[in-house]
PQR file of N, CA, C, O and H, with PARSE charges and radii, in Angstrom:
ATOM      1  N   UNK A   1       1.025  -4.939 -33.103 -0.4000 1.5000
ATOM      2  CA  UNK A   1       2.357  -4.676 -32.617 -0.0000 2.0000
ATOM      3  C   UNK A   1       2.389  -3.387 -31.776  0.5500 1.7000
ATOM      4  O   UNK A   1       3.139  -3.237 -30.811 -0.5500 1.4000
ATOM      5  N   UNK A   2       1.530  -2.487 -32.214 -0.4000 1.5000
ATOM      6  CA  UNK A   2       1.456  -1.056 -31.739 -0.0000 2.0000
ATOM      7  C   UNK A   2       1.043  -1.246 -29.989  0.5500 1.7000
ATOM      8  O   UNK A   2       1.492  -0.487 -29.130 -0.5500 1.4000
ATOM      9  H   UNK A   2       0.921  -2.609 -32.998  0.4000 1.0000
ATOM     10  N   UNK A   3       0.148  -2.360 -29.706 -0.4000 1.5000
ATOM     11  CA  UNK A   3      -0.374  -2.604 -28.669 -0.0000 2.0000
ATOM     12  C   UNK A   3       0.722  -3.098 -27.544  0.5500 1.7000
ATOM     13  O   UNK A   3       0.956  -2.889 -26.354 -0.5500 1.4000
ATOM     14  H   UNK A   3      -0.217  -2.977 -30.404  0.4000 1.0000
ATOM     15  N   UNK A   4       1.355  -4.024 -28.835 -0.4000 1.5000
ATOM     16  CA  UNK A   4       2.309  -4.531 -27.277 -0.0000 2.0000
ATOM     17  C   UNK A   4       3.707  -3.763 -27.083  0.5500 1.7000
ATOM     18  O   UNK A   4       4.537  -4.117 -26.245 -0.5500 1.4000
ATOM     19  H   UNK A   4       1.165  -4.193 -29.802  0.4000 1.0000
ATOM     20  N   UNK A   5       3.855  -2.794 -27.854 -0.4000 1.5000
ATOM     21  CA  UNK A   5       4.917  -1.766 -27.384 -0.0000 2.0000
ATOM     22  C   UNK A   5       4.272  -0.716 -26.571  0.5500 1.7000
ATOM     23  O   UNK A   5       5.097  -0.052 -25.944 -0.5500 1.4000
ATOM     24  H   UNK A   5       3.181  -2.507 -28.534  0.4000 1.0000
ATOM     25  N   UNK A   6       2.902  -0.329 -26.375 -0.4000 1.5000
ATOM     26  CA  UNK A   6       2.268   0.338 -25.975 -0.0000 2.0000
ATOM     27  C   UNK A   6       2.013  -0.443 -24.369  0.5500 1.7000
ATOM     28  O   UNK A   6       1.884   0.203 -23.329 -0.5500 1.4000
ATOM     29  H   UNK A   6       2.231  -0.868 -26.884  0.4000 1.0000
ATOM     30  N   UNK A   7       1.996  -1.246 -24.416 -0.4000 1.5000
ATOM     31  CA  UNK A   7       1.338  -2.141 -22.896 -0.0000 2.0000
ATOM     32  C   UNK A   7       3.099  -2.776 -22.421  0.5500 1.7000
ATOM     33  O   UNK A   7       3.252  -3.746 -21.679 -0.5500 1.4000
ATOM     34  H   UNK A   7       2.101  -1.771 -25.260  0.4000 1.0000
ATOM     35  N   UNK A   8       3.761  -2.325 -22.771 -0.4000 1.5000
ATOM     36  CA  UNK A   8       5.510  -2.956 -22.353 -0.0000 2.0000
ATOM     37  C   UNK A   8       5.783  -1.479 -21.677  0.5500 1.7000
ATOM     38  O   UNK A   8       6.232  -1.470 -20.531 -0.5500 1.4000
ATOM     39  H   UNK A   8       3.637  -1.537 -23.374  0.4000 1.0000
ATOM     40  N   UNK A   9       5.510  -0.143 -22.393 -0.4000 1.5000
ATOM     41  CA  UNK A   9       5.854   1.109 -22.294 -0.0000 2.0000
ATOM     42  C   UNK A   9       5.004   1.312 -20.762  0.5500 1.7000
ATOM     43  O   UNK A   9       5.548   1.923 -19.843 -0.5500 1.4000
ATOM     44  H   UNK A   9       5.145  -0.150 -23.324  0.4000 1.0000
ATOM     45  N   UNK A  10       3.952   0.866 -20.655 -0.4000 1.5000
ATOM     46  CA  UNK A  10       3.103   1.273 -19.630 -0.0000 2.0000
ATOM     47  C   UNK A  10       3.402   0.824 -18.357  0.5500 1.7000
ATOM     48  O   UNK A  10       3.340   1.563 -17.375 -0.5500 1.4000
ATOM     49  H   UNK A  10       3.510   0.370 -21.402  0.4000 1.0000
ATOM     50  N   UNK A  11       3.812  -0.672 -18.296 -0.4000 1.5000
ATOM     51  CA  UNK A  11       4.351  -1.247 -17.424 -0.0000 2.0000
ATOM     52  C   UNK A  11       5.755  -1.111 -17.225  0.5500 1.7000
ATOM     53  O   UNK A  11       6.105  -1.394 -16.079 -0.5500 1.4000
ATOM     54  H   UNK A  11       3.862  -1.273 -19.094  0.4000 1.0000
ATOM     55  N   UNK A  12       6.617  -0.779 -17.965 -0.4000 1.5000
ATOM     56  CA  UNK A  12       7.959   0.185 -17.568 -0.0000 2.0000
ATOM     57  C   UNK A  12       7.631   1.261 -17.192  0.5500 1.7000
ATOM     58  O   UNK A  12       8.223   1.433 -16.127 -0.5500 1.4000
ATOM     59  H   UNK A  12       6.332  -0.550 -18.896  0.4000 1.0000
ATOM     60  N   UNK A  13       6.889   2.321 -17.476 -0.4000 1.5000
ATOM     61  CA  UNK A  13       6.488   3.551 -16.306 -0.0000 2.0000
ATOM     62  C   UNK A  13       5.562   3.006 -14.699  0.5500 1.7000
ATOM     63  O   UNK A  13       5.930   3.254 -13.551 -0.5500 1.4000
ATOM     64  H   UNK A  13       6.408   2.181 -18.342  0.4000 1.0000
ATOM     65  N   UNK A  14       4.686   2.458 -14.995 -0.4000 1.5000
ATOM     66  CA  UNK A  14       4.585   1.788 -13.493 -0.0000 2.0000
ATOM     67  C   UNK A  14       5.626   0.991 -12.611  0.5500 1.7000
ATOM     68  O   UNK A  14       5.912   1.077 -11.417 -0.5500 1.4000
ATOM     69  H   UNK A  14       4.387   2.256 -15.928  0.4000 1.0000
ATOM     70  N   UNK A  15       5.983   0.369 -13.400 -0.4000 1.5000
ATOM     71  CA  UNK A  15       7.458   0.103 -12.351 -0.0000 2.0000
ATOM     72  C   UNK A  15       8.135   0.970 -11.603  0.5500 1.7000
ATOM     73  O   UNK A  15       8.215   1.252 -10.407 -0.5500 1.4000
ATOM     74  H   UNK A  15       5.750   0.299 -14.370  0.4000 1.0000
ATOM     75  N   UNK A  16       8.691   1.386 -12.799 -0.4000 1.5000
ATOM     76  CA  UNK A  16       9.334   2.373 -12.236 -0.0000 2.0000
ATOM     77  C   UNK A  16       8.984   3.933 -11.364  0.5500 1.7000
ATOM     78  O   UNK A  16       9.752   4.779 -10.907 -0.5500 1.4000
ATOM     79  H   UNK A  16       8.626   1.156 -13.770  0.4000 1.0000
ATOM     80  N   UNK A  17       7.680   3.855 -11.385 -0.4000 1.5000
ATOM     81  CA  UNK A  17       6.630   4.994 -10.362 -0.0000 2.0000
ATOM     82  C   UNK A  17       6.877   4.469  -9.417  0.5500 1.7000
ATOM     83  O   UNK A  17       7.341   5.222  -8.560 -0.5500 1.4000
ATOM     84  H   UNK A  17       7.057   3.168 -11.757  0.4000 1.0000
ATOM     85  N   UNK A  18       6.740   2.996  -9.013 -0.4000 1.5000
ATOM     86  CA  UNK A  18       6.770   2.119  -7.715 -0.0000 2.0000
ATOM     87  C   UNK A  18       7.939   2.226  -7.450  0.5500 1.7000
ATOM     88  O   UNK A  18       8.104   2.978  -6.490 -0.5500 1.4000
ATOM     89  H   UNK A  18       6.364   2.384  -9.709  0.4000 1.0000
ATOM     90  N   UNK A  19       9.223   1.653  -8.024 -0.4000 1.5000
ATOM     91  CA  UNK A  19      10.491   2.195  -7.367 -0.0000 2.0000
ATOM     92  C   UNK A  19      10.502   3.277  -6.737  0.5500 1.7000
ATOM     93  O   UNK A  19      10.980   3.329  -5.604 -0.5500 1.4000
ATOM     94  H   UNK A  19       9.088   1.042  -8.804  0.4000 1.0000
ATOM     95  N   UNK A  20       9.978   4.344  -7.348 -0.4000 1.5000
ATOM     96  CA  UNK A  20      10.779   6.025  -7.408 -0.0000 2.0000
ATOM     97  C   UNK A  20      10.228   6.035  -5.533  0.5500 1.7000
ATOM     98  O   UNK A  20      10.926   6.305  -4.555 -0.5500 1.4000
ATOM     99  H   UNK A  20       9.589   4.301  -8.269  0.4000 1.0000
ATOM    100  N   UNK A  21       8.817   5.652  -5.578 -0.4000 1.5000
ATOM    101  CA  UNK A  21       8.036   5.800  -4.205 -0.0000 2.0000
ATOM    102  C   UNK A  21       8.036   4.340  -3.294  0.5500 1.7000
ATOM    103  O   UNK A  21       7.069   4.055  -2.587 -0.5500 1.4000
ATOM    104  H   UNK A  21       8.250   5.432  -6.372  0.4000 1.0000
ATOM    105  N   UNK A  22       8.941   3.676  -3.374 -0.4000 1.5000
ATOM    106  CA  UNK A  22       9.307   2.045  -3.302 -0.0000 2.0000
ATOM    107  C   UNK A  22       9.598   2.344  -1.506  0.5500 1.7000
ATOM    108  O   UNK A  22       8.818   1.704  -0.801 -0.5500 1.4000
ATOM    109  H   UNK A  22       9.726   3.907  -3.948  0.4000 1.0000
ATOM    110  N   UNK A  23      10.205   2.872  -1.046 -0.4000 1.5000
ATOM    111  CA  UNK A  23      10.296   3.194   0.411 -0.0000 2.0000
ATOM    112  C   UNK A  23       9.051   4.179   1.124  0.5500 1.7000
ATOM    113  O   UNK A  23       8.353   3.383   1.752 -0.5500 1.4000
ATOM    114  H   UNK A  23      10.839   3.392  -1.619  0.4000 1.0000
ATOM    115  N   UNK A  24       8.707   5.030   1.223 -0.4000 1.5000
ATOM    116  CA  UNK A  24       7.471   5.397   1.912 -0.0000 2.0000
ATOM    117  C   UNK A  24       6.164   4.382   1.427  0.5500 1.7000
ATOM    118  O   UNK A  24       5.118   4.295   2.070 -0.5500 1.4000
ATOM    119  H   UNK A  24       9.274   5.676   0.712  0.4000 1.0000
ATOM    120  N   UNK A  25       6.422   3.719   0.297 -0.4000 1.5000
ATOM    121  CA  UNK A  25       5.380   2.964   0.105 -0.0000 2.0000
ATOM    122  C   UNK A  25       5.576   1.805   0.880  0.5500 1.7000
ATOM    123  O   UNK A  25       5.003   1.798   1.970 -0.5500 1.4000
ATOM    124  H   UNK A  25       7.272   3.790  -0.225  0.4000 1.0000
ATOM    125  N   UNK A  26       6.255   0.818   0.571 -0.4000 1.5000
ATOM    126  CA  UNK A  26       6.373  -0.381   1.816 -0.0000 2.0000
ATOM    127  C   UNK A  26       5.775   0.488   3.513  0.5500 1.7000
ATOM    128  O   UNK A  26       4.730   0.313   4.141 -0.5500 1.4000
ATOM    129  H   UNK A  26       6.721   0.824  -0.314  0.4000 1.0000
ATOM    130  N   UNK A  27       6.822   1.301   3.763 -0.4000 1.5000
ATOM    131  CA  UNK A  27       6.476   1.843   5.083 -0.0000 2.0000
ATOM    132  C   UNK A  27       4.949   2.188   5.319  0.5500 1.7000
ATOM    133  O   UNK A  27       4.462   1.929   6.420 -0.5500 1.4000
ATOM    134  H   UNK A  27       7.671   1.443   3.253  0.4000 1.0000
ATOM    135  N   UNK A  28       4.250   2.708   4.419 -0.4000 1.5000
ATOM    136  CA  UNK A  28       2.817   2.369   4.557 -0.0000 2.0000
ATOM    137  C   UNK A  28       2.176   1.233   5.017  0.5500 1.7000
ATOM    138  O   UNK A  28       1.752   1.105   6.165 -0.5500 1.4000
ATOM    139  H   UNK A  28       4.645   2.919   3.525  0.4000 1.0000
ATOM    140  N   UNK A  29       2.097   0.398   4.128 -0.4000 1.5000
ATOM    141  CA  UNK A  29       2.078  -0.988   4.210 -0.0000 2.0000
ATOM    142  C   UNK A  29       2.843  -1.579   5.642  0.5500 1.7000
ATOM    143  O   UNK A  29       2.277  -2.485   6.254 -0.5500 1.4000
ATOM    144  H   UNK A  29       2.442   0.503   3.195  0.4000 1.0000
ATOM    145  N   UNK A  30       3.755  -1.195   5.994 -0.4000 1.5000
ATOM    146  CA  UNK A  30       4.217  -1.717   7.578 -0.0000 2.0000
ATOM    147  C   UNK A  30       3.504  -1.024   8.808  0.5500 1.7000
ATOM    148  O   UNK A  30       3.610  -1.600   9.891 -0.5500 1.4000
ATOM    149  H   UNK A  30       4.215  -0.459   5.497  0.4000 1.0000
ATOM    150  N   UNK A  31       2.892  -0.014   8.754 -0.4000 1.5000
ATOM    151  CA  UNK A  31       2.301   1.266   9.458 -0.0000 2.0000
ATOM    152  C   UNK A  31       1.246   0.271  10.016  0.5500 1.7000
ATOM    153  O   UNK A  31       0.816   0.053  11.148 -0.5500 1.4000
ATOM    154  H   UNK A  31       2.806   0.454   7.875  0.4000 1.0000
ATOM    155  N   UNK A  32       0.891  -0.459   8.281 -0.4000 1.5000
ATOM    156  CA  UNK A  32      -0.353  -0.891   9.026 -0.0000 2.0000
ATOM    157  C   UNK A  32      -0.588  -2.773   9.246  0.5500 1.7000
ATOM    158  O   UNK A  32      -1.553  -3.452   9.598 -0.5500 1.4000
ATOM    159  H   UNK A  32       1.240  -0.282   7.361  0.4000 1.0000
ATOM    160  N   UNK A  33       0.409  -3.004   8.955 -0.4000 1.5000
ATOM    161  CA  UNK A  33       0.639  -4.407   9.741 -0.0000 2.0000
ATOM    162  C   UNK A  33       0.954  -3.967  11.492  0.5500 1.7000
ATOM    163  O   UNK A  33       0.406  -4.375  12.516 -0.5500 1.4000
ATOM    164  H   UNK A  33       1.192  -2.452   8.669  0.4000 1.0000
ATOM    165  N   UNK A  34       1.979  -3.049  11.304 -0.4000 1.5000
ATOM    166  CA  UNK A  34       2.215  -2.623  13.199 -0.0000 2.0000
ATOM    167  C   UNK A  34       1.007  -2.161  13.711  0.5500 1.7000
ATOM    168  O   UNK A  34       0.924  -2.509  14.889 -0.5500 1.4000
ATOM    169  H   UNK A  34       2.424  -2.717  10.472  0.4000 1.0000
ATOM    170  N   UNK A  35      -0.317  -1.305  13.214 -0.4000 1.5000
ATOM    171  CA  UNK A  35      -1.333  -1.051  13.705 -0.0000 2.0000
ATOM    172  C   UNK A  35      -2.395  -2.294  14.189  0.5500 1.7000
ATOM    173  O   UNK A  35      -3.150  -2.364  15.158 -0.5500 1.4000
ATOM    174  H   UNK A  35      -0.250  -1.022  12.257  0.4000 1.0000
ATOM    175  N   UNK A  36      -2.086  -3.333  12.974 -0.4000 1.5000
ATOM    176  CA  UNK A  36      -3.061  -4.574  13.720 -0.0000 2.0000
ATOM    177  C   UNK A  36      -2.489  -4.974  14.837  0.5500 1.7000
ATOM    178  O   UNK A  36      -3.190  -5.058  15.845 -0.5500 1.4000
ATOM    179  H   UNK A  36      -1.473  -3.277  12.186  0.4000 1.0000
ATOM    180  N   UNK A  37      -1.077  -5.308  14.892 -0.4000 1.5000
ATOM    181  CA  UNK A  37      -0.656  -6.359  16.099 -0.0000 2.0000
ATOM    182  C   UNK A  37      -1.311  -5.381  17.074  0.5500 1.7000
ATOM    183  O   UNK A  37      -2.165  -5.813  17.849 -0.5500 1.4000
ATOM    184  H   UNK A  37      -0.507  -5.240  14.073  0.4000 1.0000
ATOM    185  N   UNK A  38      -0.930  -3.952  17.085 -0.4000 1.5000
ATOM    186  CA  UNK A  38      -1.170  -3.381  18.646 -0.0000 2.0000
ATOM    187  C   UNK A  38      -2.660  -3.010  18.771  0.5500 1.7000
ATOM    188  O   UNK A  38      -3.157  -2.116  19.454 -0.5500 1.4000
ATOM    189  H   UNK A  38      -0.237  -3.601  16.456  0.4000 1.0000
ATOM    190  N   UNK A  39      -3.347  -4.031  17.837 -0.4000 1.5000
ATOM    191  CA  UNK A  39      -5.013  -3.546  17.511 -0.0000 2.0000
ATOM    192  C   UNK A  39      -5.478  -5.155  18.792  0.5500 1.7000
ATOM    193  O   UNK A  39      -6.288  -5.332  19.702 -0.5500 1.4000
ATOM    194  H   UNK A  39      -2.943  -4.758  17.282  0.4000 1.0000
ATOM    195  N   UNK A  40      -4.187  -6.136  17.979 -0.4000 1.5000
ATOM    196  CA  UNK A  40      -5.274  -7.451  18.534 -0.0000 2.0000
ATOM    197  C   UNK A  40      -4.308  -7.511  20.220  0.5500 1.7000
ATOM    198  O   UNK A  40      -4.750  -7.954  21.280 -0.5500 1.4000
ATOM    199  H   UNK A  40      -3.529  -5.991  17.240  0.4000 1.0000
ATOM    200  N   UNK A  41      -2.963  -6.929  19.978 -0.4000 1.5000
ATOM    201  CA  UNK A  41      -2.664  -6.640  21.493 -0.0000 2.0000
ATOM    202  C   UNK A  41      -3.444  -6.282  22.242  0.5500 1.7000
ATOM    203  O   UNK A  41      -3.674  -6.805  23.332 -0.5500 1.4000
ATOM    204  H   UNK A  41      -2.604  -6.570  19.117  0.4000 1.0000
ATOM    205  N   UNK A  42      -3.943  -5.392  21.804 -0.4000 1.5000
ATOM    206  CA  UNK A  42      -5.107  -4.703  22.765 -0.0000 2.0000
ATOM    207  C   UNK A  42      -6.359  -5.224  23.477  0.5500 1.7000
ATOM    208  O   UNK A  42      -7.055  -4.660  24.321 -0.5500 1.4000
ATOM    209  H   UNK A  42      -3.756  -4.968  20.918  0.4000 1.0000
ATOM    210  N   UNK A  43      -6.466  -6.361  22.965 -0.4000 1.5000
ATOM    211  CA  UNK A  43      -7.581  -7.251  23.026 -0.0000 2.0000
ATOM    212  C   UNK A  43      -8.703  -7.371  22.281  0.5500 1.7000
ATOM    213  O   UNK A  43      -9.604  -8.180  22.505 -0.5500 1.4000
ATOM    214  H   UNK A  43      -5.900  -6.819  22.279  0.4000 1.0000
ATOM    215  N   UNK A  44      -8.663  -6.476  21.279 -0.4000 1.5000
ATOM    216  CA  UNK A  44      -9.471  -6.451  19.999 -0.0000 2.0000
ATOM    217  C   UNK A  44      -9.633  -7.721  19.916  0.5500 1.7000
ATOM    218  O   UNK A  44      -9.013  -8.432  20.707 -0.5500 1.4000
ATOM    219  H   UNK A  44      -7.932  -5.819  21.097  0.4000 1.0000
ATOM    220  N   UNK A  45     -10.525  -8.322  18.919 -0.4000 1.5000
ATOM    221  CA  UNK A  45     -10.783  -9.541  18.459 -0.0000 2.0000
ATOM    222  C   UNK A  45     -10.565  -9.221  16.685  0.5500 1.7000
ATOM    223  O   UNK A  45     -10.748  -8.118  16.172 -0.5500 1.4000
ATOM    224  H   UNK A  45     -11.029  -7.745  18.276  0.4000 1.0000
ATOM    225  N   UNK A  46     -10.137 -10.474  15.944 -0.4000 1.5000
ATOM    226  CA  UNK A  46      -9.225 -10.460  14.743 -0.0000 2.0000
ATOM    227  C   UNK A  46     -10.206  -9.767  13.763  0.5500 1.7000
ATOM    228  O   UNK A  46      -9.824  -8.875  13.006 -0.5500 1.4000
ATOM    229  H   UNK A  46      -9.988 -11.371  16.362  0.4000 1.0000
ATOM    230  N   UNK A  47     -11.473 -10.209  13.806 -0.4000 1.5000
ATOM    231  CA  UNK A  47     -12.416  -9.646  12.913 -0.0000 2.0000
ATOM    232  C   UNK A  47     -12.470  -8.381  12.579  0.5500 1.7000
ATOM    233  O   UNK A  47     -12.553  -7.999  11.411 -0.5500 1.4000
ATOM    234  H   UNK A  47     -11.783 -10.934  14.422  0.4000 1.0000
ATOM    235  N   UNK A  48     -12.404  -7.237  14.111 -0.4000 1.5000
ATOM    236  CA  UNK A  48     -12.249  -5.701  13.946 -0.0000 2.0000
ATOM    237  C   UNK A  48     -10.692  -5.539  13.714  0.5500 1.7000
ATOM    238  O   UNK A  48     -10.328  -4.717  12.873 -0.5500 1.4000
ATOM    239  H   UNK A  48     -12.336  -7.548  15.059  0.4000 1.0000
ATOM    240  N   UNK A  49     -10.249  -5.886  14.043 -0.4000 1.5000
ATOM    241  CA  UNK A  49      -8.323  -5.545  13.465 -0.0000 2.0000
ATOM    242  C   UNK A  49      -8.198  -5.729  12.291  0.5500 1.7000
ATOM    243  O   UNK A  49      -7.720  -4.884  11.534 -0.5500 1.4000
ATOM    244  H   UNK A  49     -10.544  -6.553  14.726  0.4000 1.0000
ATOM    245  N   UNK A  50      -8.710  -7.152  11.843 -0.4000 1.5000
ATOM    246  CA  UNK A  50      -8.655  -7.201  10.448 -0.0000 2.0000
ATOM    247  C   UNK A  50      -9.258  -6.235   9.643  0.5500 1.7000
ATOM    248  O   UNK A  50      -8.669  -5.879   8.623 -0.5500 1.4000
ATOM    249  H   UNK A  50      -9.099  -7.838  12.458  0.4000 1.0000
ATOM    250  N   UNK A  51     -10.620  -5.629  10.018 -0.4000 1.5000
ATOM    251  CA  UNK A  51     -10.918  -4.690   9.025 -0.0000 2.0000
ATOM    252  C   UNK A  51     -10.610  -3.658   8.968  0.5500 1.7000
ATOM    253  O   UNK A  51     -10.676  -3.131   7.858 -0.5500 1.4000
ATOM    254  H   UNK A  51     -11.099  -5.919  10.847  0.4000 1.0000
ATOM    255  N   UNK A  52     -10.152  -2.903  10.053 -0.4000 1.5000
ATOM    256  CA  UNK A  52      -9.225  -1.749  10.140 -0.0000 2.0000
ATOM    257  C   UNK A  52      -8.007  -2.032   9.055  0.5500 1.7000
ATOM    258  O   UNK A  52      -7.862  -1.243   8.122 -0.5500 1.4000
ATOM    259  H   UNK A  52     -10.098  -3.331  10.955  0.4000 1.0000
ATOM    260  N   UNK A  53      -7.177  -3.122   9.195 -0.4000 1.5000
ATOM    261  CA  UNK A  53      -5.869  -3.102   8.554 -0.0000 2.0000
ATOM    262  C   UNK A  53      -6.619  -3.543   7.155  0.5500 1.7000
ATOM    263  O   UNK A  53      -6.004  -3.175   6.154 -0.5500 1.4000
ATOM    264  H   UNK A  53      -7.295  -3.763   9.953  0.4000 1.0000
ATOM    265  N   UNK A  54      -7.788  -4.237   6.920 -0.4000 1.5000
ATOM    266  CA  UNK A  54      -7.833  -4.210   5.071 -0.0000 2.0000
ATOM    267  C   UNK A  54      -8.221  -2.694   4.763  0.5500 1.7000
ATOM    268  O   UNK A  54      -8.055  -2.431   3.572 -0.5500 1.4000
ATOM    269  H   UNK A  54      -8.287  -4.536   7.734  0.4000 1.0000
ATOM    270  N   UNK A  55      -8.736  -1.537   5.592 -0.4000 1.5000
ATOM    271  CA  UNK A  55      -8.828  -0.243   5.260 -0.0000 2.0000
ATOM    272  C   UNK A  55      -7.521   0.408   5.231  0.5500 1.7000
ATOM    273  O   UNK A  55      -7.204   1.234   4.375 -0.5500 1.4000
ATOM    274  H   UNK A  55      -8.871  -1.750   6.559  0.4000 1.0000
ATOM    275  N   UNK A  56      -6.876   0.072   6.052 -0.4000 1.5000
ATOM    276  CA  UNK A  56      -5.479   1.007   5.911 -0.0000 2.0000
ATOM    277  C   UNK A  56      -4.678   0.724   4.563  0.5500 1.7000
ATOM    278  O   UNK A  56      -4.166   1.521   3.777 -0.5500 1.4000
ATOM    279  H   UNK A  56      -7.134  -0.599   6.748  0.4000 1.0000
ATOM    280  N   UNK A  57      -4.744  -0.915   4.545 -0.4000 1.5000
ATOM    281  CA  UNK A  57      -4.357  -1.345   2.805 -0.0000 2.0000
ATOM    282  C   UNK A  57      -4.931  -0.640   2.032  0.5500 1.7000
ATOM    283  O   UNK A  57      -4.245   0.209   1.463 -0.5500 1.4000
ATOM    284  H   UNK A  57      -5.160  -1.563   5.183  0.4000 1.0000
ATOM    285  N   UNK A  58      -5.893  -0.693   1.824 -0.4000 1.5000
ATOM    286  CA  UNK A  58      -6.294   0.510   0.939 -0.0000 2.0000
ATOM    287  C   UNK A  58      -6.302   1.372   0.552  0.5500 1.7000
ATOM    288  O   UNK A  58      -6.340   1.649  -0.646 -0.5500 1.4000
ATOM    289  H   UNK A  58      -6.450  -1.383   2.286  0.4000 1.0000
ATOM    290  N   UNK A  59      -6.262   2.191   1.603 -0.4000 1.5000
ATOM    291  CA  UNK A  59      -5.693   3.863   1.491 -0.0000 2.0000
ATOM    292  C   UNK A  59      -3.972   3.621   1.065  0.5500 1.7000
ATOM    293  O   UNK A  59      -3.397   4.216   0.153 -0.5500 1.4000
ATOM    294  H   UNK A  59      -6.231   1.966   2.577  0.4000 1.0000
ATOM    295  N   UNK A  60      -3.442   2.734   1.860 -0.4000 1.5000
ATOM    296  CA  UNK A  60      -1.948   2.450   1.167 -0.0000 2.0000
ATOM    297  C   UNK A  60      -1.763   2.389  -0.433  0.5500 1.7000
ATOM    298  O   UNK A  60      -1.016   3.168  -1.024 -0.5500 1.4000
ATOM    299  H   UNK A  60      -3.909   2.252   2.601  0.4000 1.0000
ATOM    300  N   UNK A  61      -2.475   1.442  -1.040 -0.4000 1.5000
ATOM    301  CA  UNK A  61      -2.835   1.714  -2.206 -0.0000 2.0000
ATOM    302  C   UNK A  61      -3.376   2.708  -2.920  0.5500 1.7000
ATOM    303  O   UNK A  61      -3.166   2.693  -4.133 -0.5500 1.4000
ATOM    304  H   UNK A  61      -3.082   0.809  -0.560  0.4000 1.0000
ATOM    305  N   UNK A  62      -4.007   3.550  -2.472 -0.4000 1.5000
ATOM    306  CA  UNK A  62      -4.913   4.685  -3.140 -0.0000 2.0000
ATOM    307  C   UNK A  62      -4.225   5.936  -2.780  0.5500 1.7000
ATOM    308  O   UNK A  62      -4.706   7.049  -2.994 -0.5500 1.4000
ATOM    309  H   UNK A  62      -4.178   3.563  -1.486  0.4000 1.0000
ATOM    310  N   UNK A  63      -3.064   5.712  -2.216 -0.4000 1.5000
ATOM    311  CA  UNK A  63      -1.678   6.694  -1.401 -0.0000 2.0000
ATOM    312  C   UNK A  63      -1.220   7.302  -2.699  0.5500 1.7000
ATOM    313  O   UNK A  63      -1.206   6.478  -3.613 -0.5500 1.4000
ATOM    314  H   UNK A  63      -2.674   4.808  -2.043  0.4000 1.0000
ATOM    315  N   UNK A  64      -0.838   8.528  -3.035 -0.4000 1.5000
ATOM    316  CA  UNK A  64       0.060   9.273  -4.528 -0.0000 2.0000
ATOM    317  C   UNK A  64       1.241   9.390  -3.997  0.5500 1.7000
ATOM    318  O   UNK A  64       2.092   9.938  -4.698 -0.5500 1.4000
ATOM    319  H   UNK A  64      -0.849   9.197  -2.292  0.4000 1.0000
ATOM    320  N   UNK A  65       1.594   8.965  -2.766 -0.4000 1.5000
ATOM    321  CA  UNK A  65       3.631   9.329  -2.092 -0.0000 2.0000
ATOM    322  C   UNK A  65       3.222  10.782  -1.821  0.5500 1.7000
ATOM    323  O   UNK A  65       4.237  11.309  -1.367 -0.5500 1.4000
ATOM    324  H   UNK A  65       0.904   8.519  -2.196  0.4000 1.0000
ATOM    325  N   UNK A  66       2.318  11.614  -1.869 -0.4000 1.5000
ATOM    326  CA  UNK A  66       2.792  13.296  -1.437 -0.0000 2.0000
ATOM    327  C   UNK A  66       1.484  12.999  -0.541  0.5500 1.7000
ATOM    328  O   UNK A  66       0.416  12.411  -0.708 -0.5500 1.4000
ATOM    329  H   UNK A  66       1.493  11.185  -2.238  0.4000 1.0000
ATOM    330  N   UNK A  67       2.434  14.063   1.011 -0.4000 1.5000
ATOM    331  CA  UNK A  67       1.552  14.362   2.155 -0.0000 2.0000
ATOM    332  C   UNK A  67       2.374  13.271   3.116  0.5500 1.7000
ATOM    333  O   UNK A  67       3.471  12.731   2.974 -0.5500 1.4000
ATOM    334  H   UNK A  67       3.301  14.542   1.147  0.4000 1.0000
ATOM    335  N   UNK A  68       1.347  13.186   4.169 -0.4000 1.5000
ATOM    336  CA  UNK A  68       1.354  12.309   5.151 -0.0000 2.0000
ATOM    337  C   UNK A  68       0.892  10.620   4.761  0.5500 1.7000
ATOM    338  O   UNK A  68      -0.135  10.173   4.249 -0.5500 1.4000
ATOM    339  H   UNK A  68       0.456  13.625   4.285  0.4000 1.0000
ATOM    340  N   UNK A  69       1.972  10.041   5.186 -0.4000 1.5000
ATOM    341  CA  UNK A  69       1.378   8.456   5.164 -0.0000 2.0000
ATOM    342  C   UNK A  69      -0.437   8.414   6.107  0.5500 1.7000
ATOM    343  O   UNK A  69      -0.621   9.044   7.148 -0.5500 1.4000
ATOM    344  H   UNK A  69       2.806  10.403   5.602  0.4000 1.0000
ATOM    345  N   UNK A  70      -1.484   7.592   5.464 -0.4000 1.5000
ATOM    346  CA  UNK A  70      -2.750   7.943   5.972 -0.0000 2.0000
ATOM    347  C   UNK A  70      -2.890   7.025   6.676  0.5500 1.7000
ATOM    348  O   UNK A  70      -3.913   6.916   7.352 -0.5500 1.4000
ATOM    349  H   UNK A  70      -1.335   7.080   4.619  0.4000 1.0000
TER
END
C-alpha cells in the first residue's frame, strides 16, 4: 500500500512540475518543429533536419525551465 501512495504522490508532483513549466516548455518543443520546416525549406534533405530536430527534442526534454530555451 505504502508503494502505491508513494508512486500516486510522485506522479502528482510531476504533473504538476510540467504544468508549473507547461508554457516555455511546449514553446521549446515548437522552437524546434519551426527549426525543421526552415531546415527542409532550405533545401536540406529530411534525413539531416530530422536529426537536428530529434536533437533539439532532446535537449527540450533534458531542459530544467531556467536559462535560455536551447
Amino acid at each position: 500500500m505504502k508503494n502505491k501512495i508513494g508512486l500516486f504522490l510522485f506522479a502528482l508532483g510531476l504533473s504538476a512540475s510540467y504544468a508549473y513549466a507547461g508554457d516555455d516548455y511546449i514553446a521549446c518543443f515548437e522552437s524546434c518543429f519551426a527549426r525543421y520546416d526552415a531546415c527542409v525549406a532550405g533545401g536540406y534533405g529530411e534525413n539531416f533536419c530530422g536529426y537536428h530536430q530529434s536533437r533539439c527534442l532532446a535537449m527540450c526534454d533534458g531542459w530544467d525551465g531556467n536559462g535560455d530555451i536551447p
